[in-house]
C-alpha positions as a Python dict, from the first residue, in 0.01 Angstrom:
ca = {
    (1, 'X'): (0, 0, 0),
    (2, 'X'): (248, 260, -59),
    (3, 'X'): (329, 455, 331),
    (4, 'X'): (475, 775, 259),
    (5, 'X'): (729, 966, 493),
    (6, 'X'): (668, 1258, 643),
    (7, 'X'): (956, 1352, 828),
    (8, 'X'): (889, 1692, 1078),
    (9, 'X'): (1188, 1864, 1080),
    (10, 'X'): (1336, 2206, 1253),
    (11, 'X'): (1316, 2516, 931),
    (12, 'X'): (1759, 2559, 1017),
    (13, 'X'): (1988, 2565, 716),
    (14, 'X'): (2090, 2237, 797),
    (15, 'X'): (1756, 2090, 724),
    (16, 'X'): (1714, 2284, 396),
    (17, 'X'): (2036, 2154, 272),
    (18, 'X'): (1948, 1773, 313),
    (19, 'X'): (1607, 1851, 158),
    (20, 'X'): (1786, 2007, -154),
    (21, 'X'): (2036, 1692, -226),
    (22, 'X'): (1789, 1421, -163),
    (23, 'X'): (1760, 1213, -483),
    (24, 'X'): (1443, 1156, -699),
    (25, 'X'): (1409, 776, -522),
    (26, 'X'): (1349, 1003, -176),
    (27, 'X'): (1175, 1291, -300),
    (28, 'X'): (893, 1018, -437),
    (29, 'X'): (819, 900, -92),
    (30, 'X'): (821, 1229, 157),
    (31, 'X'): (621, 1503, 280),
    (32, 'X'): (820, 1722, 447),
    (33, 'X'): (668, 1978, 700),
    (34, 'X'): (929, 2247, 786),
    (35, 'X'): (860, 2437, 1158),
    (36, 'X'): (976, 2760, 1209),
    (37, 'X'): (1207, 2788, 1536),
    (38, 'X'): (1136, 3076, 1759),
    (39, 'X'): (1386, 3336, 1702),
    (40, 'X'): (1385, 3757, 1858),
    (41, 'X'): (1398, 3892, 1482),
    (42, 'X'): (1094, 3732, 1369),
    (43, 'X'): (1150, 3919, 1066),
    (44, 'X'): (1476, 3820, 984),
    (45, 'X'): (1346, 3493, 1084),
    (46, 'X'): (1093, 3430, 824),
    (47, 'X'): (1288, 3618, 518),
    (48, 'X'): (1596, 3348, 605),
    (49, 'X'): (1326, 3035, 598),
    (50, 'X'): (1186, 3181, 280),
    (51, 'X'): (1510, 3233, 95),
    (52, 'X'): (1619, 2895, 233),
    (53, 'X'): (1279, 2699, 68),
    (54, 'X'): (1374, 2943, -231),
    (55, 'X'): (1723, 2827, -265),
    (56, 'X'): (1706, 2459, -116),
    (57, 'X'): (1378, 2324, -188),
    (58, 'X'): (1384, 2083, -494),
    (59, 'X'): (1150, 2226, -770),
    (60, 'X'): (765, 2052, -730),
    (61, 'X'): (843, 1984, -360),
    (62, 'X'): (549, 2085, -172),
    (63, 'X'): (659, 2236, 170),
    (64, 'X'): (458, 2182, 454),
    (65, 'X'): (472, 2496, 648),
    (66, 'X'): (385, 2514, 1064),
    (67, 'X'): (409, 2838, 1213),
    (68, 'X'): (258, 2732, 1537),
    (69, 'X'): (560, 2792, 1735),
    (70, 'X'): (568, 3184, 1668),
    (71, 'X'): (375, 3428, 1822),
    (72, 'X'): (2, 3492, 1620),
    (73, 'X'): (89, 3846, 1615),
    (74, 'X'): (177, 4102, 1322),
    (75, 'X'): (522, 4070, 1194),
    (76, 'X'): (545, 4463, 1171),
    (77, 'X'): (402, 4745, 1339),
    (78, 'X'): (107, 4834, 1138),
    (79, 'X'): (149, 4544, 894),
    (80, 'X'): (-141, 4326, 866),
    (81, 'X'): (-121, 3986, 886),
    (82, 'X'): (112, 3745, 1131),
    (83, 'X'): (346, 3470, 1045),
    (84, 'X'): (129, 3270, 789),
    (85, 'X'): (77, 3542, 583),
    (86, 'X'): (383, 3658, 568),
    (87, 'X'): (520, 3330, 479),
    (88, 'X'): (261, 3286, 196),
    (89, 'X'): (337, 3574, 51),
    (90, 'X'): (682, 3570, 44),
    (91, 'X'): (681, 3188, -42),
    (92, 'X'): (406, 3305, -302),
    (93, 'X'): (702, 3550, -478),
    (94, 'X'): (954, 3345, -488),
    (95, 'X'): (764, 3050, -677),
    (96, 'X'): (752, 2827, -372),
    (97, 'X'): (437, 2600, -338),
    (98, 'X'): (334, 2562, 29),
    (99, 'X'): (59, 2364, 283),
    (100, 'X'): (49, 2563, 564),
    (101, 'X'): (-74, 2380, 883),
    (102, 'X'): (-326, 2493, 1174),
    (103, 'X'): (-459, 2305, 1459),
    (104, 'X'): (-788, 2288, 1664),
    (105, 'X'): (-652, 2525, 1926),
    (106, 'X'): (-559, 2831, 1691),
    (107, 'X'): (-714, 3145, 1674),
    (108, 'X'): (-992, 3271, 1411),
    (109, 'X'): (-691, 3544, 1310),
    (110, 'X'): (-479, 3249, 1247),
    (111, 'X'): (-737, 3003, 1060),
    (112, 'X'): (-812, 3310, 853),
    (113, 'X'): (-453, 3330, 723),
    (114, 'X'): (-430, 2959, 683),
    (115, 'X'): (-732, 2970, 472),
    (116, 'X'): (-609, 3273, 208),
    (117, 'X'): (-263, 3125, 231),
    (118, 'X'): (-413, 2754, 126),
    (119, 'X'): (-645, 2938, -143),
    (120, 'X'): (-337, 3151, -300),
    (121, 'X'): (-158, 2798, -319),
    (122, 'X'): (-383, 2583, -396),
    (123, 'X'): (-231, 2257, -208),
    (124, 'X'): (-467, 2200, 32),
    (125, 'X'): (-362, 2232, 448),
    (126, 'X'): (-210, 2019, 750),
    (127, 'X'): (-423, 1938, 1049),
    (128, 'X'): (-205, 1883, 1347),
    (129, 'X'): (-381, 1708, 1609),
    (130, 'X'): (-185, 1637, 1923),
    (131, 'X'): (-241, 1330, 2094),
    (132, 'X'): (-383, 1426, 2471),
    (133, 'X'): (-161, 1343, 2762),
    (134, 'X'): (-78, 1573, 3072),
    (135, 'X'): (-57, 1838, 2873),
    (136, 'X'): (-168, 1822, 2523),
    (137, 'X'): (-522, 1954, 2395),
    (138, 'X'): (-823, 1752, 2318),
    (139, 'X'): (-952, 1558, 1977),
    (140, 'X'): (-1165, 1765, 1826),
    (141, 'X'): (-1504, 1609, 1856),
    (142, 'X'): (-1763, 1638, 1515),
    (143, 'X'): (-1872, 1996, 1548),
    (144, 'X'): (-1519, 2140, 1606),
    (145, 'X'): (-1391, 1946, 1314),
    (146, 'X'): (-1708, 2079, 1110),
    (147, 'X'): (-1586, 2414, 1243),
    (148, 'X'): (-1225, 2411, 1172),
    (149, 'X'): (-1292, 2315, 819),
    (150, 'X'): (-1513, 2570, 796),
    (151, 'X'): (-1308, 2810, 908),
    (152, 'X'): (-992, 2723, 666),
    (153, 'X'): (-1263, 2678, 375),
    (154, 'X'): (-1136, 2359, 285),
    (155, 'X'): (-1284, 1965, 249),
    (156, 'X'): (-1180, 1701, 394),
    (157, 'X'): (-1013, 1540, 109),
    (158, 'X'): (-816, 1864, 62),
    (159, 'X'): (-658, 1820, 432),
    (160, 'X'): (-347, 1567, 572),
    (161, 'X'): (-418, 1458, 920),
    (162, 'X'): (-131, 1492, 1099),
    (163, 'X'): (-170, 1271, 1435),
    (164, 'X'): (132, 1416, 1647),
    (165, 'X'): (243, 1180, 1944),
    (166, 'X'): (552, 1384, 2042),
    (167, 'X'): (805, 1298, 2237),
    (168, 'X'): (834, 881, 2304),
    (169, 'X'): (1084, 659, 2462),
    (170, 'X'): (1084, 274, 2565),
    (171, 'X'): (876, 314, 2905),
    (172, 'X'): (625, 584, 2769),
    (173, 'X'): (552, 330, 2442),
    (174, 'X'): (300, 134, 2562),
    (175, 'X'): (94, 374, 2757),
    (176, 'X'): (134, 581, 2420),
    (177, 'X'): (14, 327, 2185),
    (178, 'X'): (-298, 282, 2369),
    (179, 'X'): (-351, 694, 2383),
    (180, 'X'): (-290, 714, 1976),
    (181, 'X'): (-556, 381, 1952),
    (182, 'X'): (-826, 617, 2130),
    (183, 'X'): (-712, 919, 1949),
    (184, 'X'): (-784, 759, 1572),
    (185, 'X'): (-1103, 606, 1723),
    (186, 'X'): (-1229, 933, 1866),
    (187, 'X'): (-1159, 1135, 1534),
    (188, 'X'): (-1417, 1136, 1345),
    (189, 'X'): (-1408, 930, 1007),
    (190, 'X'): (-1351, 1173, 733),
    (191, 'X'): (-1191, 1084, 365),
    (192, 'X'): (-892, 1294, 461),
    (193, 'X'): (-611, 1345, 200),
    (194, 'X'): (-346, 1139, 381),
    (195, 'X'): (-334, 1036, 766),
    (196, 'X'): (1, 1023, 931),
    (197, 'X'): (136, 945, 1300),
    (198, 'X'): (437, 1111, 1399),
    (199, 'X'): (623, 1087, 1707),
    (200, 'X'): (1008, 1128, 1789),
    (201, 'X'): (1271, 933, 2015),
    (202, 'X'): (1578, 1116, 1974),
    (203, 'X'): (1710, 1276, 2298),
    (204, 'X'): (1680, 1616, 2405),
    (205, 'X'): (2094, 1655, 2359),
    (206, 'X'): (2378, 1486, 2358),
    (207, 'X'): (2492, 1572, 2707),
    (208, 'X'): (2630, 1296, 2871),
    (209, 'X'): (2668, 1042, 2533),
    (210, 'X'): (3043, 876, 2663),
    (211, 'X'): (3289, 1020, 2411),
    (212, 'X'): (3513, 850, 2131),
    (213, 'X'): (3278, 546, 2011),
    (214, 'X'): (2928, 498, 1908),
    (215, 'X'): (2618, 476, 2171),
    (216, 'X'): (2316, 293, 2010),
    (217, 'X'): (1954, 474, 2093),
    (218, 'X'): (1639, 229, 2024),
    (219, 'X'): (1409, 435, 1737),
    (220, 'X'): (1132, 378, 1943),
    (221, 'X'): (945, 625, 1739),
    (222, 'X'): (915, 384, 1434),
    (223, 'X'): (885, 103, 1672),
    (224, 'X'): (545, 289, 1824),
    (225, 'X'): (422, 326, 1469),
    (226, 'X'): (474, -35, 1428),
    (227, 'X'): (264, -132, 1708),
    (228, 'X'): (-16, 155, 1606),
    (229, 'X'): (-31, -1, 1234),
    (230, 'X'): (-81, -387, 1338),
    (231, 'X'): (-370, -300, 1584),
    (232, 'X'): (-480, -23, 1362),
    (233, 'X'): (-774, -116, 1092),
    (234, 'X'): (-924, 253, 953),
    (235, 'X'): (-739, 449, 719),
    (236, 'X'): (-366, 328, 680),
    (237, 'X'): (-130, 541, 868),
    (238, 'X'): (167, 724, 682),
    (239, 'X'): (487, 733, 885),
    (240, 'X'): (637, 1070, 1090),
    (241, 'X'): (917, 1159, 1304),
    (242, 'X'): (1160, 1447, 1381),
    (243, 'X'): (1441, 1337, 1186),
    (244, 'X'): (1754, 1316, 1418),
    (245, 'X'): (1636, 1593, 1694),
    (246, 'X'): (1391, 1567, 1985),
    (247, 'X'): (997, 1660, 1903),
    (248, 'X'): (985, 2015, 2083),
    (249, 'X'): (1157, 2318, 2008),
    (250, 'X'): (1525, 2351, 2084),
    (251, 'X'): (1666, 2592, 2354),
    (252, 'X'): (1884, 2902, 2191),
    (253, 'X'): (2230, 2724, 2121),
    (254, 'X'): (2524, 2862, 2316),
    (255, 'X'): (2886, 2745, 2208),
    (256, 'X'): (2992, 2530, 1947),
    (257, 'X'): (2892, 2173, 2029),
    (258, 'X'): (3152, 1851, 2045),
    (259, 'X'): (3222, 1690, 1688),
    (260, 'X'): (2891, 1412, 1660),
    (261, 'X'): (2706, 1257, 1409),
    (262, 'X'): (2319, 1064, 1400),
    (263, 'X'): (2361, 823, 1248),
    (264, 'X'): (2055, 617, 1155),
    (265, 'X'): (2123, 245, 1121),
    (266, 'X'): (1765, 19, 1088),
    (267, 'X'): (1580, 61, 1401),
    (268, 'X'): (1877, 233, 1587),
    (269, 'X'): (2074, 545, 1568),
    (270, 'X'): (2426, 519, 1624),
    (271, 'X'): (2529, 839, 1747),
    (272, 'X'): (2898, 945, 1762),
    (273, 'X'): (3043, 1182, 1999),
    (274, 'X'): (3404, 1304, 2013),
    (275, 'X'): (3588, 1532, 2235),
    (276, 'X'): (3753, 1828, 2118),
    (277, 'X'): (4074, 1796, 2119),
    (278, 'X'): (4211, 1939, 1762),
    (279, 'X'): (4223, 2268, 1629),
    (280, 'X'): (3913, 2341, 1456),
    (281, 'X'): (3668, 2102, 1419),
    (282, 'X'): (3908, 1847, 1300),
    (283, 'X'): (3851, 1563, 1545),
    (284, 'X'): (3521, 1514, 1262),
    (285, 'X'): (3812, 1392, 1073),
    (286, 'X'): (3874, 1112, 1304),
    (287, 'X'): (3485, 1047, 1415),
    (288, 'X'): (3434, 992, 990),
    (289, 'X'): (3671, 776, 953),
    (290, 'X'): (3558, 540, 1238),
    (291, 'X'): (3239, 523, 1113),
    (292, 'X'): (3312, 447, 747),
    (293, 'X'): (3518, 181, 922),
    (294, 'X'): (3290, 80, 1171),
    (295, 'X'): (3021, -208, 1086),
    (296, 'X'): (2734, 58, 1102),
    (297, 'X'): (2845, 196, 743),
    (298, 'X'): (2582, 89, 492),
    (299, 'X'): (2672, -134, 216),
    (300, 'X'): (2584, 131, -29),
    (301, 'X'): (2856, 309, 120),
    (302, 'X'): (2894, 677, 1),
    (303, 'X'): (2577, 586, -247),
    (304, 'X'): (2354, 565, 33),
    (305, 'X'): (2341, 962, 50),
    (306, 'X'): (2427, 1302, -43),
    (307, 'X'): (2557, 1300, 309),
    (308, 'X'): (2724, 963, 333),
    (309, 'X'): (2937, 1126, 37),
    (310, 'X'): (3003, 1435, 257),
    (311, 'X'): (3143, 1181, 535),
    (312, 'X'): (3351, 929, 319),
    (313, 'X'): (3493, 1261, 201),
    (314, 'X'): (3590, 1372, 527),
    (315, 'X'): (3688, 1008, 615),
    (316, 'X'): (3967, 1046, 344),
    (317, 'X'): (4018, 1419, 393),
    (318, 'X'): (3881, 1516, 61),
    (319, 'X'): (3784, 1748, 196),
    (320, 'X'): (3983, 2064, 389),
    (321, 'X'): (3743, 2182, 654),
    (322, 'X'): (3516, 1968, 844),
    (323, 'X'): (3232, 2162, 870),
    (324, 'X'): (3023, 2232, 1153),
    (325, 'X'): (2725, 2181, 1376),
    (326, 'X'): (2495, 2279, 1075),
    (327, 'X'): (2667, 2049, 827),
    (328, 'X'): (2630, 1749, 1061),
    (329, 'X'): (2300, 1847, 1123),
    (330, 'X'): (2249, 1805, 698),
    (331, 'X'): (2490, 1527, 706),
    (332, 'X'): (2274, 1345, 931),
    (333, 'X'): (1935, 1431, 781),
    (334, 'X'): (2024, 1317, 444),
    (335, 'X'): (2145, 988, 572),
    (336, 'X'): (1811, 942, 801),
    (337, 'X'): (1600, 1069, 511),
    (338, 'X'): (1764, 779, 288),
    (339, 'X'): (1729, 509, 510),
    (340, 'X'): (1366, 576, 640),
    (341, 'X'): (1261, 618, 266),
    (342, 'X'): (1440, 273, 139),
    (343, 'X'): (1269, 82, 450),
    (344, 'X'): (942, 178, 394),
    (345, 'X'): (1012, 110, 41),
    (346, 'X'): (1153, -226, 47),
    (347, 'X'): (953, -385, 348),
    (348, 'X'): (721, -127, 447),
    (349, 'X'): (834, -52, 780),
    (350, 'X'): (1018, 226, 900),
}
């Protein structure tokens, strides 16, 4: 059976650009669900995310929207209406179909606008359930899923299940996989539209990754799904993850980070660090060229991606500038979004 990808990714420019140069092959086999990052102008905010899914998003992609990390609250004084609506509408106008996605702990003002946004649109929602831990909510048990359904006016068949495991590394993977087991059993059996686990492995940052060569960090995230799908025997289980950042929302940048690249290699990333040392950002120059060089450079070479192009490019100096935090940030995606997508395709494992 076909698993489909549905990679959770931070609503930056970087991020828009790899979803706008992914090829048909990709676009066939993802889901993507964009999450706004909290920002002061929550204004500006959501026109920038709206012009970006205006301007980036391939035609027919439907974007997965989650609000959840901004506040519930009106977007203007006196306006009515918070973050999904606002979104909606403005996603509405510009000819942008959207999912927008709630979860069992949101308020009735909020599962109000995800149910007029979801009518307007007509694609359905996202249910994000977190998997409980120290810290995360409960499953919703029969009568709040009867509630919440209620509430967003939709059927199940007209909802995606998304099962989110958050953050996961190599000692947490085991305890993990047995809280995800009870958290599919305890969910109620409902013909949902699509179920999918997601979880993410990628570090928090790169401080302290030893500079000048490549430092290999275990996907643990698709090895977790791995173990979830051979003990699992209900619904099958699309495939999530946070593309090449950590699960939870990033701090406010400050500075311009070192040259790097994430580079996703089978069930590793390689990620590449190097100093500054040139003017500019043109120690990128050297970091691309070690990399097309290296043995972690696909086969498919600068075929492998919109963003494996970008790199060979730089590896040559094609190109005059080497971009930027936000470019590697694209670079990266469209590489990861490539690989996961030709995995699953070709042996059905991310």
């Amino acid at each position: 059976m076909l698993v489909v990808y549905v990679p959770v990714l931070k609503g930056k420019a970087g991020e828009f650009y790899a979803l706008a140069h992914t090829s048909p092959a990709v676009r066939r086999l993802i889901r993507p669900v964009m999450e706004l990052v909290p920002d002061d102008q929550v204004r500006d905010l959501l026109e920038t995310f709206c012009d970006h899914a205006m301007n980036y998003v391939p035609d027919h992609m439907v974007l997965t929207v989650d609000c959840g990390a901004l506040s519930s609250a009106r977007v203007l004084e006196g306006d009515v209406g918070g973050p999904v609506a606002r979104v909606s509408e403005s996603l509405g106008l510009r000819g942008r179909p959207m999912s927008p996605v709630f979860r069992p702990s949101d308020r009735a003002g909020v599962l109000s606008e995800v149910a007029q946004a979801a009518a307007e649109h007509g694609h359905g929602a996202c249910l994000r359930v977190s998997v409980p831990g120290a810290d995360a909510e409960t499953v919703p048990d029969e009568g709040q899923l009867h509630a919440l359904l209620a509430s967003v006016r939709l059927e199940p068949e007209e909802v995606d299940l998304l099962l989110d495991a958050g953050p996961v590394t190599g000692p947490s993977r085991n305890t993990l996989t047995f809280r995800v087991l009870d958290a599919l059993t305890a969910l109620p059996g409902r013909p949902w539209r699509s179920v999918c686990l997601a979880s993410g492995a990628f570090p928090v940052n790169l401080t302290g990754f030893p500079r000048n060569r490549a430092t290999p960090v275990v996907r643990v995230d698709a090895r977790l799904w791995r173990d979830i799908t051979e003990r699992w025997s209900g619904t099958p289980l699309d495939y999530g993850d946070f593309g090449v950042t950590h699960p939870r929302m990033p701090p406010r940048s400050r500075g311009r980070p070192d040259p790097n690249m994430r580079y996703t290699t089978g069930s590793y990333w390689q990620v590449f660090v190097y100093p500054k040392v040139k003017s500019g950002n043109d120690d990128f120059f050297d970091l691309s060229a070690d990399l097309v060089s290296s043995p972690y450079w696909p086969a498919t070479g600068a075929g492998t991606s919109w963003g494996d192009e970008r790199l060979e490019d730089c590896a040559v100096r094609r190109r005059d500038k080497a971009g930027g935090a936000t470019q590697w940030r694209a670079w990266a995606t469209s590489h990861h979004l490539a690989v996961v997508t030709s995995r699953l395709a070709r042996d059905g494992v991310p």
